[in-house]
Structures are given as structure tokens and as C-alpha cells.
N, C-alpha and C positions, 0 to 999 in steps of 0.2 A: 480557457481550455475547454474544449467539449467533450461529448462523451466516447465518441470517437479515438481524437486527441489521447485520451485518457486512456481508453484501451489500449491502444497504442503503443503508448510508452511502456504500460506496466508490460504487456507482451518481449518490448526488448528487456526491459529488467528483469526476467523472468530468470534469463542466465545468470544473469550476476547472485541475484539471490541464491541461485542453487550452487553459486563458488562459494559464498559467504559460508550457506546453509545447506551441508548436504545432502541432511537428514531429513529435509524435505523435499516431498513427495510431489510429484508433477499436480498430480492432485490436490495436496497442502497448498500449492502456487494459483491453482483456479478459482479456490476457496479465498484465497485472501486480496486474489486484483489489488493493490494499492492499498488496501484496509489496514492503519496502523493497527487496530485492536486485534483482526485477524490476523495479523502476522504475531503481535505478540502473543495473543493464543496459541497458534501453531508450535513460535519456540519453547511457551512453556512444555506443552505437549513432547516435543520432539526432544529437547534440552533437558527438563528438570529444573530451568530456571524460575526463580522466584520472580511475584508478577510484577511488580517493580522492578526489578534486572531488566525482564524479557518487553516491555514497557517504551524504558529508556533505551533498551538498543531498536530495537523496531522504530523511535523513532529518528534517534543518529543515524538509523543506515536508510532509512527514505527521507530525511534531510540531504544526506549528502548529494542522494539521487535525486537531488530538486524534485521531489515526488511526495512533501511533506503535508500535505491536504489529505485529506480521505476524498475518495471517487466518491462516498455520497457528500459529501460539502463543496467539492468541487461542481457536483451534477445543479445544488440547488443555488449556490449562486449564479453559476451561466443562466439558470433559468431568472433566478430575482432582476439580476441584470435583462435579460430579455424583457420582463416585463416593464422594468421601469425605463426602457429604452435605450439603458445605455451596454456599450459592446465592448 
């Protein structure tokens, strides 16, 4: 997936997050693109939840959404793969 790709999707999931979560902020949703950590940052913030809680749900709710990579892990393997040839 590229980074494109990867925009992308987070852009359409952008809604669903904000059904999940409403207490975040269009802004909390730019900040976080696809970033597990960033998002469970934000629920701590937004929640009150404890960082382990906010953690493991950040990362069941971008597993479900096959979105379960961080954009930056996803950015450096398309590129490792680029370099080593393979697509």
C-alpha cells in the first residue's frame, strides 16, 4: 500500500472514528492519520483512559478496519520493498 493508498483510507475512516469517538476533534483525526500510538494518545486525552485501555482499543478498532500498520511502517516497507525490488 502507498502513501497515497494510505491517505486514503485513513480519510474515509475518518468517519467512522468520529461514530466510535466523538470526542474527537476533526483536528485530533489529522493528528492521528492511521497512527496507533496517536490515536491512543488522543483517547487517553479525550477519555480519561488508562494507557493500556486506550492502547488496546486503538488497536482493535484499526484492526477491524484492516488499517492495523502505522502509516509510518507501512511508508518504510513499500519503500524497503522498492529498493530491494520486490512490489
Amino acid at each position: 500500500m502507498n502513501t497515497e493508498q494510505i491517505s486514503g483510507k485513513w480519510k474515509q475512516m475518518k468517519g467512522a472514528a468520529k461514530q466510535q469517538w466523538g470526542k474527537l476533534t476533526d483536528d485530533d483525526l489529522e493528528v492521528i492519520a492511521g497512527k496507533k500510538d496517536a490515536l491512543a494518545g488522543k483517547l487517553q486525552e479525550r477519555y480519561g483512559m488508562a494507557k493500556e485501555e486506550a492502547h488496546k482499543r486503538a488497536e482493535e478498532w484499526l484492526k477491524s478496519h484492516n488499517f492495523d500498520t502505522p502509516v509510518g511502517q507501512q511508508h518504510e516497507q513499500t519503500h524497503k520493498e522498492h529498493a530491494s525490488g520486490k512490489r
